[in-house]
N, C-alpha and C positions, 0 to 999 in steps of 0.2 A: 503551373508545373505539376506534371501528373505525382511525383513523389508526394508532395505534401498535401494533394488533394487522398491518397490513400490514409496517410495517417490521418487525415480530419475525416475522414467517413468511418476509419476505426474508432474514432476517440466519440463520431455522433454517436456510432450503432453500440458500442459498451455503455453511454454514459444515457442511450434511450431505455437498454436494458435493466440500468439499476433503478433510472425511475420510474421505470413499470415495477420493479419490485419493491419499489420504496414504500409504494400501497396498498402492498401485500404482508408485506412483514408488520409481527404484533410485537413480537419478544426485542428483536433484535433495531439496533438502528445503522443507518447508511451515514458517511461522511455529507459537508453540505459539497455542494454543487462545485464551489470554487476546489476544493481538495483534492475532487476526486478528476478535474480537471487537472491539477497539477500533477497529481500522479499519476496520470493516464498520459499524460506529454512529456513526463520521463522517462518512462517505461516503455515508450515505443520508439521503431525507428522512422523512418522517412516512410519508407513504405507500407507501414499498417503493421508490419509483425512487432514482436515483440523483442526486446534486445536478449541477446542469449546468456549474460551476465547480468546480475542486477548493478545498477548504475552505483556510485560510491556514495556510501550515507551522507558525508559533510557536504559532494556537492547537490545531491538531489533527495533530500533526505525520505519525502513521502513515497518519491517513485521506489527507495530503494525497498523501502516496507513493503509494499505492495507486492513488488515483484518476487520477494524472496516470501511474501505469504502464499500465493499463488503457487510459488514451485514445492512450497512446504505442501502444499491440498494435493499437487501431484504426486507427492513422495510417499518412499512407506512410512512417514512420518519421526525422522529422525529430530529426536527431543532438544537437541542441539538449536535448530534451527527454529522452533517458535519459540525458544527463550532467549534465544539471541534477537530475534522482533521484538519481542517483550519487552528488553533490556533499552534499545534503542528507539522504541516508542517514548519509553520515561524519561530516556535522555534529551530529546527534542522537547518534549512538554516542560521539564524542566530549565530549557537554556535560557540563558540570561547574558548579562554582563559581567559574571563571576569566570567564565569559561576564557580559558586562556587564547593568547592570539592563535592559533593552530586551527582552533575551533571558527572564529571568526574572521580573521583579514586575513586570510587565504582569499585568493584569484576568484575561485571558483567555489569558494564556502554560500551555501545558501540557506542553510541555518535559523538564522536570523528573519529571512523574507518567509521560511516556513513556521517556522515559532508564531510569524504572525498570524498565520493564516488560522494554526488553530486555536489563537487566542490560549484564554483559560483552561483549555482541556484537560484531562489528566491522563497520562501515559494509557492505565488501562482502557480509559473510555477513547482513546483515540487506538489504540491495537482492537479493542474490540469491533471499531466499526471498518478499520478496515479488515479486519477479518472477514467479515461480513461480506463487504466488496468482493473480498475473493473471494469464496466461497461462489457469490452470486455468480462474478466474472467466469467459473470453472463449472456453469451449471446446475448448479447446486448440489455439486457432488465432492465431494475429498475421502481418495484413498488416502490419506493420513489418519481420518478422522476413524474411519471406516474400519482400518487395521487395528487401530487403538482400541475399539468397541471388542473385535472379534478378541484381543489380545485380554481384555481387561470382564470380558465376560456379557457385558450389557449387551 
């Protein structure tokens, strides 16, 4: 089926990209393999692009980060939008069994299959690296970042 062959040649050629950058970067660190999978097969559609909404955090919680970091590196970097990633990095690293049914035995809550994925991480170290991803993903470019510099003087 040509549709799912476009997305799996999207999902080789990003995920050949980061690991070409993976041995590049000194500072910063990349998701492992399996994550960046997972949010790379949320985040797209059939055909290789990209969904034009970011997917809903409860059911695809990594792709929704990703995607909405990504469009934050495109934006003029409205503050809004990387503390609301922030917010919801920590809420995923933190879920557990405390989290009301809402959270968990919904249809389509995937939460739980995500929580595993990054183990122990902690909110920040799991936003930072997909930061990173995106960042990489957008060429190693962000007008967010970029306006924020020109704004803040550095």
């Amino acid at each position: 089926m040509k549709t799912e062959t476009n997305k799996t040649e999207r999902m080789a050629q990003w995920a050949g990209a980061l690991e070409t950058a993976r041995g590049k970067l000194t500072q910063h660190e990349l998701p492992s393999p399996a994550i960046i999978q997972t949010a790379l097969g949320g985040m797209l559609k059939r055909n290789g692009g990209m969904l034009k909404k970011a997917p809903a955090f409860r059911e695809r919680p990594l792709a929704s980060l990703l995607h909405r970091l990504i469009a934050w590196n495109n934006s003029g970097g409205n503050l809004w939008g990387i503390f609301s990633t922030k917010q919801d990095a920590d809420m995923l690293a933190r879920f557990d069994d405390s989290f009301g049914a809402w959270w968990k035995e919904a249809p389509k809550s995937r939460m739980a299959e995500h929580k595993a994925l990054i183990g122990d991480m902690s909110g920040d170290a799991l936003h930072d690296q997909l930061e990173t991803m995106s960042i990489v993903l957008c060429g190693g470019k962000s007008r967010a970042i970029d306006r924020w510099q020109q704004v803040l003087g550095w």
